[in-house]
MDTraj code that builds the backbone (N, CA, C; nanometers):
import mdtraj as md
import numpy as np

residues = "UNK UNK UNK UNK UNK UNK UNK UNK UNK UNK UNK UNK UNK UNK UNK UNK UNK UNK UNK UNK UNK UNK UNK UNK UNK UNK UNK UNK UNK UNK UNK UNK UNK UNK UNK UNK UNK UNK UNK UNK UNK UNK UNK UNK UNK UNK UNK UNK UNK UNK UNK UNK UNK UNK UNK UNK UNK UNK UNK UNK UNK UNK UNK UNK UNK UNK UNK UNK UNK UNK UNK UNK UNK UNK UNK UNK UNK UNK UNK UNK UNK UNK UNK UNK UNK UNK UNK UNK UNK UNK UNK UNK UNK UNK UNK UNK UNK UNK UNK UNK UNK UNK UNK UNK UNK UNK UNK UNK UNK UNK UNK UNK UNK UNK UNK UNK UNK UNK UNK UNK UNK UNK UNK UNK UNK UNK UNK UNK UNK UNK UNK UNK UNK UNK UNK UNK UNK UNK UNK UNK UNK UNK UNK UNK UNK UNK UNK UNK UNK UNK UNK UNK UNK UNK UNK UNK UNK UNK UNK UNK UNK UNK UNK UNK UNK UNK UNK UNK UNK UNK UNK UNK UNK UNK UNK UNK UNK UNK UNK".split()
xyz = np.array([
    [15.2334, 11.3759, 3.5612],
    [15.2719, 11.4932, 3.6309],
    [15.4200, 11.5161, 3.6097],
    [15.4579, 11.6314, 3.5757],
    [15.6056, 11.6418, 3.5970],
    [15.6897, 11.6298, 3.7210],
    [15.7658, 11.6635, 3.6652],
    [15.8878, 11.6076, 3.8298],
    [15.8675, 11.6296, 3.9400],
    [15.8046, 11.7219, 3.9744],
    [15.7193, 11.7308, 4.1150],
    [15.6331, 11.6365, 4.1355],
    [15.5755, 11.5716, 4.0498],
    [15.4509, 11.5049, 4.0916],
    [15.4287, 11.4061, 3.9615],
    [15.5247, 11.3532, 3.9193],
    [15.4956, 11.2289, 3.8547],
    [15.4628, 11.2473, 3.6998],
    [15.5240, 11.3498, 3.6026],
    [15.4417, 11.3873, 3.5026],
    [15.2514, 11.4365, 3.4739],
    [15.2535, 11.5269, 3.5154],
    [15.1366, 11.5886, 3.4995],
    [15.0954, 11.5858, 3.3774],
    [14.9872, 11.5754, 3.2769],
    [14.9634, 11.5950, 3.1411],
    [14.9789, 11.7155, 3.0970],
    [15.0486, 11.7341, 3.0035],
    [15.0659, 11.9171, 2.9391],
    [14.9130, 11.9816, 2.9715],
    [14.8155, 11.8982, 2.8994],
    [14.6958, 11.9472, 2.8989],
    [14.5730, 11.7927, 2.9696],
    [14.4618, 11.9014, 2.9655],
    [14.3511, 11.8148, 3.0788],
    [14.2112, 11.8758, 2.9811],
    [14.1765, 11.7559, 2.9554],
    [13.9422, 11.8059, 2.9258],
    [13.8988, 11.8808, 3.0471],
    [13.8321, 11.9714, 3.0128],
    [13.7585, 12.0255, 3.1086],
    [13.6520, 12.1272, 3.1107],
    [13.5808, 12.0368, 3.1004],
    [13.4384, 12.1340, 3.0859],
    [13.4387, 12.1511, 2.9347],
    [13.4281, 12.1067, 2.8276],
    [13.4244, 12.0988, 2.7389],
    [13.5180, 12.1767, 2.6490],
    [13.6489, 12.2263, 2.7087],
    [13.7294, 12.3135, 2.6669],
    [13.9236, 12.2125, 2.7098],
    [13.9848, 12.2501, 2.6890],
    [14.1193, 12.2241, 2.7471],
    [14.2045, 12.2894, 2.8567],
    [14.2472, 12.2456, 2.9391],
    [14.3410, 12.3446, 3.0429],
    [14.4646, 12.2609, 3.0103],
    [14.5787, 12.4227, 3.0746],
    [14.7057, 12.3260, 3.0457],
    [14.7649, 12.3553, 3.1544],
    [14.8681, 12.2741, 3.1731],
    [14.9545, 12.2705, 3.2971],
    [15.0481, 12.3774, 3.2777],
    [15.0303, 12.4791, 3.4207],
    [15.1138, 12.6061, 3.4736],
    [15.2285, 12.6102, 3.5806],
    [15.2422, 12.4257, 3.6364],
    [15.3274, 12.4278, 3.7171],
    [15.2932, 12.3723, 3.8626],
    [15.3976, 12.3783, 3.9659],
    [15.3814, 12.3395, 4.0878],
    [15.2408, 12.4451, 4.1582],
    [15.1761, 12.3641, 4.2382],
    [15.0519, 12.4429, 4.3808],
    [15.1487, 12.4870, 4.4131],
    [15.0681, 12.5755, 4.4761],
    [15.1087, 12.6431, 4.6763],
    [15.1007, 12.5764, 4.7463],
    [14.9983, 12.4529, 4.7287],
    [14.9948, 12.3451, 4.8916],
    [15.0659, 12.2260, 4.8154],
    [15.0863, 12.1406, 4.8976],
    [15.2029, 12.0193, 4.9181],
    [15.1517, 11.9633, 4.8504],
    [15.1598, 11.8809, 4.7068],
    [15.1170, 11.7482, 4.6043],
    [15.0158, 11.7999, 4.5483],
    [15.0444, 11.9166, 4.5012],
    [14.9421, 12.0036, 4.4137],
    [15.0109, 12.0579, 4.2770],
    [14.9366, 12.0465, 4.1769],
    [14.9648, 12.1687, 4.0470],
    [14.8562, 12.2180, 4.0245],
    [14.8553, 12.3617, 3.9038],
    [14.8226, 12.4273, 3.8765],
    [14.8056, 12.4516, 3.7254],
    [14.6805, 12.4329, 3.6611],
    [14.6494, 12.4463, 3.5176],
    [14.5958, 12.5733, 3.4756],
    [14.5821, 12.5904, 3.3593],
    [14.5632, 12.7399, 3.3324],
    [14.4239, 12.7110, 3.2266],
    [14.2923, 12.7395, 3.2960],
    [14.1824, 12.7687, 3.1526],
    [14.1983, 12.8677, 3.1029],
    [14.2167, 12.8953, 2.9917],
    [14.3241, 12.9982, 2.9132],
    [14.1709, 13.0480, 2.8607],
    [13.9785, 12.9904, 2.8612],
    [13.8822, 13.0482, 2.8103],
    [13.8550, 13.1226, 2.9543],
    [13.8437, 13.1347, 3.0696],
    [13.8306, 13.1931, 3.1592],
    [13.9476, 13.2711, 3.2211],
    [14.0245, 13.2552, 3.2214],
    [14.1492, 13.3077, 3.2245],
    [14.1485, 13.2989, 3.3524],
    [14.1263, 13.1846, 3.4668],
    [14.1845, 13.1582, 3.5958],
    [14.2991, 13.0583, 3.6169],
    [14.3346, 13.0590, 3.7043],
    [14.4197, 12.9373, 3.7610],
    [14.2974, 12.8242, 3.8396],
    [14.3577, 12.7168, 3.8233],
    [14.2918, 12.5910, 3.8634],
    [14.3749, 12.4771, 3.9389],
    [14.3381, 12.4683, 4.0757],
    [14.4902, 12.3718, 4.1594],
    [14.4120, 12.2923, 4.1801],
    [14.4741, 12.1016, 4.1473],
    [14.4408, 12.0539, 4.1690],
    [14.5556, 11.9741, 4.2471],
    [14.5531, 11.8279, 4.3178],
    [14.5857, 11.7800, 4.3538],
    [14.6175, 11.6417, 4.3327],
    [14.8286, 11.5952, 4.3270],
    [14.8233, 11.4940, 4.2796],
    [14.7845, 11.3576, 4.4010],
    [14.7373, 11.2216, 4.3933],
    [14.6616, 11.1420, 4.5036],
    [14.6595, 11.0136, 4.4336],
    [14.6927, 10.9595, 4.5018],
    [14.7282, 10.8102, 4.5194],
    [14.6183, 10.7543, 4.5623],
    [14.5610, 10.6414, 4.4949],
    [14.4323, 10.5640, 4.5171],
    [14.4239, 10.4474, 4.5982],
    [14.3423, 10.4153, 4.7077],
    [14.3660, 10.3356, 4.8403],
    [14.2539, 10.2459, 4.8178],
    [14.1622, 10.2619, 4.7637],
    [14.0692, 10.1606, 4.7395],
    [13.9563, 10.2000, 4.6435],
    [13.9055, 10.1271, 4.5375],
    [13.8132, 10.1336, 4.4820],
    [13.6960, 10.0518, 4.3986],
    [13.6071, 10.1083, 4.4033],
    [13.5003, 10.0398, 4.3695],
    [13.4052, 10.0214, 4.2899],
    [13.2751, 10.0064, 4.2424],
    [13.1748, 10.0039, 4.1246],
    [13.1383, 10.1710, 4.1095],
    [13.1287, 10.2486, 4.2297],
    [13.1014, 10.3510, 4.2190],
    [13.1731, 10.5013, 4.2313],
    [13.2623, 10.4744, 4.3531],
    [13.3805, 10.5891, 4.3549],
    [13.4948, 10.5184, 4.4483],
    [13.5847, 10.5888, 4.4131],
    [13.7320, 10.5536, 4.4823],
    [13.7574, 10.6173, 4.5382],
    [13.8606, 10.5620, 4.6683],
    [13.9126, 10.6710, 4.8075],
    [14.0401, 10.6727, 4.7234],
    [14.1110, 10.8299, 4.7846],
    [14.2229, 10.8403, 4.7638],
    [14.2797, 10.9131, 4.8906],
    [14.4136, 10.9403, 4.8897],
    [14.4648, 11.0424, 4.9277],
    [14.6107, 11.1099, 4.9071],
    [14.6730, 11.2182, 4.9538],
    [14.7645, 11.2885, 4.8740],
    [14.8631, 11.2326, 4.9364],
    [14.9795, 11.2299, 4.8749],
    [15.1129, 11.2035, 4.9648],
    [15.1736, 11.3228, 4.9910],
    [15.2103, 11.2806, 5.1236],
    [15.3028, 11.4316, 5.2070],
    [15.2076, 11.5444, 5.2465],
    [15.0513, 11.5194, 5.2440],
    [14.9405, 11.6026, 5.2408],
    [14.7894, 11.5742, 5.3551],
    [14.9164, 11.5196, 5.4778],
    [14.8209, 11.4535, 5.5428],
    [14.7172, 11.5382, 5.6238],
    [14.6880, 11.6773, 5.5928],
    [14.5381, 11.7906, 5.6368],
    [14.4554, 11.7588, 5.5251],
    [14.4805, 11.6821, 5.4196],
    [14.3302, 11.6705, 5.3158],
    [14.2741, 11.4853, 5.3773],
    [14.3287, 11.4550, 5.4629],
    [14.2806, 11.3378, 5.4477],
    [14.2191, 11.2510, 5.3435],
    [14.1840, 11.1069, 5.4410],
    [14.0868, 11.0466, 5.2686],
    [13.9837, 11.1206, 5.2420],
    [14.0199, 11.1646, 5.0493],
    [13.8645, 11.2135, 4.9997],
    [13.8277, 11.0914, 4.8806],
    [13.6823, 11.0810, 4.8622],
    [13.6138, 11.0217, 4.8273],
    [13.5968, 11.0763, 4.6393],
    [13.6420, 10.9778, 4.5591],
    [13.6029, 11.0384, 4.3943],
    [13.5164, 10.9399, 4.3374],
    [13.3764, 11.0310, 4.3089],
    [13.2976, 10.9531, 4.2382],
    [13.3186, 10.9356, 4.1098],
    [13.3186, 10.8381, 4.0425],
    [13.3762, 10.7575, 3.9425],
    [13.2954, 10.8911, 3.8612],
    [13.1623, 10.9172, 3.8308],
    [13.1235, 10.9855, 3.7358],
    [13.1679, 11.1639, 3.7821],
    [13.2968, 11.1494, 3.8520],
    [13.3615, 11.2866, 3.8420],
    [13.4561, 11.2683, 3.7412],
    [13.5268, 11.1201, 3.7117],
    [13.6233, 11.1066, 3.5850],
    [13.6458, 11.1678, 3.5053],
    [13.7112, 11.2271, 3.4401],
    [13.7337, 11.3543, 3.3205],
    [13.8057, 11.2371, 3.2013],
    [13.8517, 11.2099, 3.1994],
    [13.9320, 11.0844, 3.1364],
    [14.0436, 10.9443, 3.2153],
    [14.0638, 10.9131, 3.1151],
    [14.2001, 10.8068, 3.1813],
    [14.1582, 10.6786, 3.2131],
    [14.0632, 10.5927, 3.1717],
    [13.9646, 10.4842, 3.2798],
    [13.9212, 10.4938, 3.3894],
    [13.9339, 10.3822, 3.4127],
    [13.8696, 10.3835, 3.6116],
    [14.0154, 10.3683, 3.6411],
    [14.0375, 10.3914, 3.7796],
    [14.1360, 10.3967, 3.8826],
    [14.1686, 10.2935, 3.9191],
    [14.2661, 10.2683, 3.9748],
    [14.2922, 10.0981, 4.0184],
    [14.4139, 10.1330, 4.1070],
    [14.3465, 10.0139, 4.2298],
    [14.4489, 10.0488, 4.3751],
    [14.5483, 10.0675, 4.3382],
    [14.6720, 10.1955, 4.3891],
    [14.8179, 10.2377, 4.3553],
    [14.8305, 10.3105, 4.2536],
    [14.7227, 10.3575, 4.1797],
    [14.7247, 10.4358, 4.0796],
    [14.7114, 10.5679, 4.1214],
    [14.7596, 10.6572, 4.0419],
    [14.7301, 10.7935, 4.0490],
    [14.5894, 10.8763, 3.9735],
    [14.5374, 10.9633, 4.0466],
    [14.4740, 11.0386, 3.9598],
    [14.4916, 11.1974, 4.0255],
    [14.4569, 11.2989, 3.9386],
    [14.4382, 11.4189, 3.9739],
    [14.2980, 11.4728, 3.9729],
    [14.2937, 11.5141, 4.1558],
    [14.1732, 11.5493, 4.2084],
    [14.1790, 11.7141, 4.1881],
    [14.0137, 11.7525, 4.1833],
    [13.9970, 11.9113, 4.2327],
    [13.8353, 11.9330, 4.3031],
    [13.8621, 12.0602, 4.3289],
    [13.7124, 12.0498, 4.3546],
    [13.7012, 12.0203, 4.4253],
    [13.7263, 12.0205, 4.5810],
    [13.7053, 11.9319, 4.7146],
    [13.6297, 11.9650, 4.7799],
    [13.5130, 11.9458, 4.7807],
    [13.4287, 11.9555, 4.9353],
    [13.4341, 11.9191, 5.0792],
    [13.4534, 11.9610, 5.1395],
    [13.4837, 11.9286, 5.2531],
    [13.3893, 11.9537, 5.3452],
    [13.3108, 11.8401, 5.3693],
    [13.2108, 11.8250, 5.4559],
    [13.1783, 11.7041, 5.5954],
    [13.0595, 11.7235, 5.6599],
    [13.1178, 11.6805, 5.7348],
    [13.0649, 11.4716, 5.7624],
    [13.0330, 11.4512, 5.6356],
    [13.0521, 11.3019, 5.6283],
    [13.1873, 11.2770, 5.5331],
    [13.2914, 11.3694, 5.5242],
    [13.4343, 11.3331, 5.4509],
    [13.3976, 11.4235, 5.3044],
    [13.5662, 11.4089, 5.3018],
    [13.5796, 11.4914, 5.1979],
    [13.5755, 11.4361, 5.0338],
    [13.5154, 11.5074, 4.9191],
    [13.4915, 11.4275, 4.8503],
    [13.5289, 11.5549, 4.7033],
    [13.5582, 11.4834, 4.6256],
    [13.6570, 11.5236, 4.4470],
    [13.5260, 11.5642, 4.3701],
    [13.5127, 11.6828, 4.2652],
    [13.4334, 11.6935, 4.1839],
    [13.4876, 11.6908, 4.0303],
    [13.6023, 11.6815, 4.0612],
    [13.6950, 11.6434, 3.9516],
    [13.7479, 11.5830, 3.8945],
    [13.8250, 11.4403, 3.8658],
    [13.9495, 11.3868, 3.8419],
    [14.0027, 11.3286, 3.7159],
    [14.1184, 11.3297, 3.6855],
    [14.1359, 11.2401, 3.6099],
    [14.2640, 11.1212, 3.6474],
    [14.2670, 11.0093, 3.5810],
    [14.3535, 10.8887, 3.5857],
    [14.4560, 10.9424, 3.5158],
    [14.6124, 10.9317, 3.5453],
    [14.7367, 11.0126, 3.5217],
    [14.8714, 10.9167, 3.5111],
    [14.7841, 10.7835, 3.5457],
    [14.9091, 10.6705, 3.5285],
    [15.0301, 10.6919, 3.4484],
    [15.1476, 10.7140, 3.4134],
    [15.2115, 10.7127, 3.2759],
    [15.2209, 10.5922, 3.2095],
    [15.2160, 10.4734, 3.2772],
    [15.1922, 10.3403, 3.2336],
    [15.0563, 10.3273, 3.1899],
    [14.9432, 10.3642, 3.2420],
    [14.7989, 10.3089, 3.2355],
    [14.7479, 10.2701, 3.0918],
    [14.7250, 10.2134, 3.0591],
    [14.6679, 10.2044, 2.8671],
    [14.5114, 10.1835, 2.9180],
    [14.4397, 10.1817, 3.0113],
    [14.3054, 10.1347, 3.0093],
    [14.2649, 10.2524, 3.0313],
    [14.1519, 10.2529, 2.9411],
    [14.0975, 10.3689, 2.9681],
    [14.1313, 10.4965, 2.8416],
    [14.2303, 10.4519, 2.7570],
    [14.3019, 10.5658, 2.6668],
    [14.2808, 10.4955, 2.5210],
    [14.2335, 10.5963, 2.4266],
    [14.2244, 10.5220, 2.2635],
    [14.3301, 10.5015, 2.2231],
    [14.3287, 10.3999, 2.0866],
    [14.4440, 10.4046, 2.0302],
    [14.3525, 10.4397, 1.8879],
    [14.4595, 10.4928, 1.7838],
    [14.4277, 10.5005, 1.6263],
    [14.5392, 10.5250, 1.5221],
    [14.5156, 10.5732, 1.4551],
    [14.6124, 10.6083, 1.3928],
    [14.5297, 10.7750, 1.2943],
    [14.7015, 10.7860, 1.2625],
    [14.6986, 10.8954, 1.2536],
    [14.6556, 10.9131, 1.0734],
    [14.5570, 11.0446, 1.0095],
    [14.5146, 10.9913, 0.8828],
    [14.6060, 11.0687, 0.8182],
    [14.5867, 11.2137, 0.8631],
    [14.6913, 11.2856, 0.8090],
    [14.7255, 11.4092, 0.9065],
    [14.7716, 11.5049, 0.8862],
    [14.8759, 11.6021, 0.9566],
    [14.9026, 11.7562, 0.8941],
    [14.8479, 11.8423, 0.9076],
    [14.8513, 11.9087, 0.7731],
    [14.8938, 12.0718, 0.9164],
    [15.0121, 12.1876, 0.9170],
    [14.9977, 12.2722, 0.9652],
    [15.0483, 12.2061, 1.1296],
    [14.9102, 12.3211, 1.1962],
    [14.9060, 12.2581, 1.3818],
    [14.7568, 12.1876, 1.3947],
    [14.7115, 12.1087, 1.3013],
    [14.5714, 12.0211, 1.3277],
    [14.5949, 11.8910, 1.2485],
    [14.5310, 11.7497, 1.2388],
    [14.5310, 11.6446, 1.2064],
    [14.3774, 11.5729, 1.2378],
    [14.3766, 11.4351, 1.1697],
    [14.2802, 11.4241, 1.1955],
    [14.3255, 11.2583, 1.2348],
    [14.2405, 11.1687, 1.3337],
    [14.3272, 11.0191, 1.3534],
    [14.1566, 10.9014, 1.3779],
    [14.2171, 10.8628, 1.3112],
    [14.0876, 10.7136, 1.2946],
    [14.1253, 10.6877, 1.4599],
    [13.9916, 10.6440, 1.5324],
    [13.9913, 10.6074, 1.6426],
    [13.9507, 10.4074, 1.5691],
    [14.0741, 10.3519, 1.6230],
    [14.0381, 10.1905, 1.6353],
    [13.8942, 10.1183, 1.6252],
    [13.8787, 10.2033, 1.7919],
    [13.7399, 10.1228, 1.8219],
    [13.5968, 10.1236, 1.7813],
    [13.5771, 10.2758, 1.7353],
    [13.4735, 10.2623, 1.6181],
    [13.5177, 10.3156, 1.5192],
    [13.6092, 10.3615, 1.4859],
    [13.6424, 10.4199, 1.3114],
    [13.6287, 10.5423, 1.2918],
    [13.5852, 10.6470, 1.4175],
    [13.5425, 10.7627, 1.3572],
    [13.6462, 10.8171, 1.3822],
    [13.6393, 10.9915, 1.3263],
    [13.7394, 11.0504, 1.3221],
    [13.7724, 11.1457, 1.4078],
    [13.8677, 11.1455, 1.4623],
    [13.8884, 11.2317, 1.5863],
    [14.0052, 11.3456, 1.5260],
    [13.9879, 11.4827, 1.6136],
    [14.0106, 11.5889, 1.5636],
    [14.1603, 11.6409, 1.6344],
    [14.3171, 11.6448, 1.5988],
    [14.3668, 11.6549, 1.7090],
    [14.4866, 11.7765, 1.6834],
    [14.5117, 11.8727, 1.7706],
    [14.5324, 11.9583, 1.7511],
    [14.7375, 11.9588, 1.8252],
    [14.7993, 12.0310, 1.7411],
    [14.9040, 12.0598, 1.7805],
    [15.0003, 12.0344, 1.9325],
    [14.8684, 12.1321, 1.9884],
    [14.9054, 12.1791, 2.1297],
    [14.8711, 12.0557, 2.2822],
    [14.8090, 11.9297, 2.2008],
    [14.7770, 11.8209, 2.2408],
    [14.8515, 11.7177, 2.2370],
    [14.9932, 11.7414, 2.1821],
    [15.0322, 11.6525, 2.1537],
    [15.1836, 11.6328, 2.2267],
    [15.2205, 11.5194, 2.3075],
    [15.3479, 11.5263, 2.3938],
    [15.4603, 11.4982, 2.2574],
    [15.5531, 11.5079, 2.2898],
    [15.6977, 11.5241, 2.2696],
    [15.7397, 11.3885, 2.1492],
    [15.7452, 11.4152, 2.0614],
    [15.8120, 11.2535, 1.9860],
    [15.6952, 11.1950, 1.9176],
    [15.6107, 11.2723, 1.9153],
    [15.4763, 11.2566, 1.8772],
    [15.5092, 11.2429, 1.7143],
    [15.4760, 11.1378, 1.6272],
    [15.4776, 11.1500, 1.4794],
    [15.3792, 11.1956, 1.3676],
    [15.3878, 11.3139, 1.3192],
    [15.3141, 11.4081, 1.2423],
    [15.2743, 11.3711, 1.0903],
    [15.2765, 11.2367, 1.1330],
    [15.2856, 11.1846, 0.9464],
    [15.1222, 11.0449, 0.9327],
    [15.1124, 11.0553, 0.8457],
    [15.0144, 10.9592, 0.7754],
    [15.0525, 10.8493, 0.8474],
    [14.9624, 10.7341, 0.8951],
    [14.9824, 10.5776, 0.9322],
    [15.0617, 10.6028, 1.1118],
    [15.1247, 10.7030, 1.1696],
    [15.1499, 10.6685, 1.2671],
    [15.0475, 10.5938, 1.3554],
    [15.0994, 10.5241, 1.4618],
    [14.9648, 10.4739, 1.5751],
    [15.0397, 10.5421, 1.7003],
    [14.9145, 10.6051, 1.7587],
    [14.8815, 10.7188, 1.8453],
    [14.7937, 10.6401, 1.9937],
    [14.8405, 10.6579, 2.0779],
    [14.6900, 10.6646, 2.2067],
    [14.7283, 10.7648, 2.2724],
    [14.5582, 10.8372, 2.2841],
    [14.4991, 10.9749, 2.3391],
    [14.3787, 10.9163, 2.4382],
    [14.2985, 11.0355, 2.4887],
    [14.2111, 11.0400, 2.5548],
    [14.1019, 11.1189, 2.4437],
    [14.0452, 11.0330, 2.4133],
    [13.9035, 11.1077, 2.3482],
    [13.7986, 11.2078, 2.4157],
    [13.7316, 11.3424, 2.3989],
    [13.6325, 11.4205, 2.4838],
    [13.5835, 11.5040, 2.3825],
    [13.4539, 11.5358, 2.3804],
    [13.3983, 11.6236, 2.3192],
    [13.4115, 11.7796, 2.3312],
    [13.5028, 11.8088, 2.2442],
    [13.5300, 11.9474, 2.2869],
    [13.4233, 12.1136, 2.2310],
    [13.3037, 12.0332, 2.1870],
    [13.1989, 12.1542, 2.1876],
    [13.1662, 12.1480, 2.0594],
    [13.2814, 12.1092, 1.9350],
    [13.2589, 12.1293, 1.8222],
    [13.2960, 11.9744, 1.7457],
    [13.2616, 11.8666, 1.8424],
    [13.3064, 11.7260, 1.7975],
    [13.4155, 11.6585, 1.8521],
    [13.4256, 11.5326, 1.8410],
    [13.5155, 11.4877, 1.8997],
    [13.6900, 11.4970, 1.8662],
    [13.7393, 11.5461, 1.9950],
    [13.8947, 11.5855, 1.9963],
    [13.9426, 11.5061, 2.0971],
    [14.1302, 11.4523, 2.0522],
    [14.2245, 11.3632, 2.0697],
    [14.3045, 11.5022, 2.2153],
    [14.2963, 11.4330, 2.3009],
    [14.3899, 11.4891, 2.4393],
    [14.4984, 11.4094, 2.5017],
    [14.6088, 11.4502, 2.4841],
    [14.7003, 11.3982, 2.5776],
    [14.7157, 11.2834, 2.4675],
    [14.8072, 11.3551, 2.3087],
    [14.8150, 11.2166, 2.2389],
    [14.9610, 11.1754, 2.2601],
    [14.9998, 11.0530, 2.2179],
    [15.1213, 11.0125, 2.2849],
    [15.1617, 10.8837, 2.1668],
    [15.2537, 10.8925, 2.0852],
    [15.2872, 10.7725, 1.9545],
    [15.2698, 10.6509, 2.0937],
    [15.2255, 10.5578, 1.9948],
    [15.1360, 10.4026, 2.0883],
    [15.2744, 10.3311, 2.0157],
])
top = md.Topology()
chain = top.add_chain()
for i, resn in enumerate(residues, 1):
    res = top.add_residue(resn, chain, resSeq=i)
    for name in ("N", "CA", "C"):
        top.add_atom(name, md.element.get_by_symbol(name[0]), res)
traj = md.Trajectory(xyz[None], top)
């Protein structure tokens, strides 16, 4: 999350498309991404993780004490690994009902975290697209310009960790970052 909220990722998987970050919420420990295929705004919320487990993790927001603890089921994950007590993730989607409130969204946002994130390298670089051997099985992941943070190296042989997701037309590199 950025400086409001801990470096936010430029961009987020979602729904089989990308959103990118538009900035600070309106409510307290919140930002705002932009699905640029629907053309809405999307606020989610940044939240600090209090306990978790085989199946979903409690969190809650700091400085945001009207959302109380909500509940994220692990298979709401969008990327990032699993969560781990003191970690961050970004929630959306909140239901608020009346056995507690619970995330249909999230992803893991650690800036430290490596679990949960590929590493590869990069094959080649050609324009605003590339293509990068994923380590762990070898295949080739698809990664685009606008995915890529700051210092990022555009050349043959760099090593890269991203978040892998199927973006509709095969697998694409999110949130890549030189490893």
């Amino acid at each position: 999350m950025h400086s409001e909220t801990n470096e936010a990722p430029r961009t987020l998987p979602y729904r089989g498309r990308s959103i990118t970050y538009s900035g600070k919420g309106r409510a307290t420990g919140s930002v705002v991404y932009l699905d640029g295929i629907r053309q809405e705004l999307l606020e989610f919320f940044a939240a600090t993780v209090l306990t978790t487990g085989p199946a979903y993790s409690v969190v809650q927001v700091p400085g945001n004490p009207a959302l109380g603890k909500i509940r994220v089921p692990h298979a709401a994950l969008n990327g990032g690994g699993l969560p781990r007590v003191g970690g961050r993730l970004l929630i959306g989607q909140i239901v608020f009902g009346p056995a507690g409130h619970e995330s249909g969204n999230a992803w893991c946002v650690n800036s430290r975290q490596v679990a949960g994130r590929d590493t590869g390298t990069v094959i080649y670089f050609q324009g605003t697209w590339g293509k990068i051997t994923r380590d762990q099985d070898g295949r080739e992941v698809f990664v685009h310009v606008t995915q890529m943070r700051l210092g990022f190296p555009r050349q043959a042989g760099a090593r890269v960790s991203f978040v892998a997701a199927d973006n509709g037309r095969g697998l694409a590199a999110f949130d890549v970052r030189a490893a």
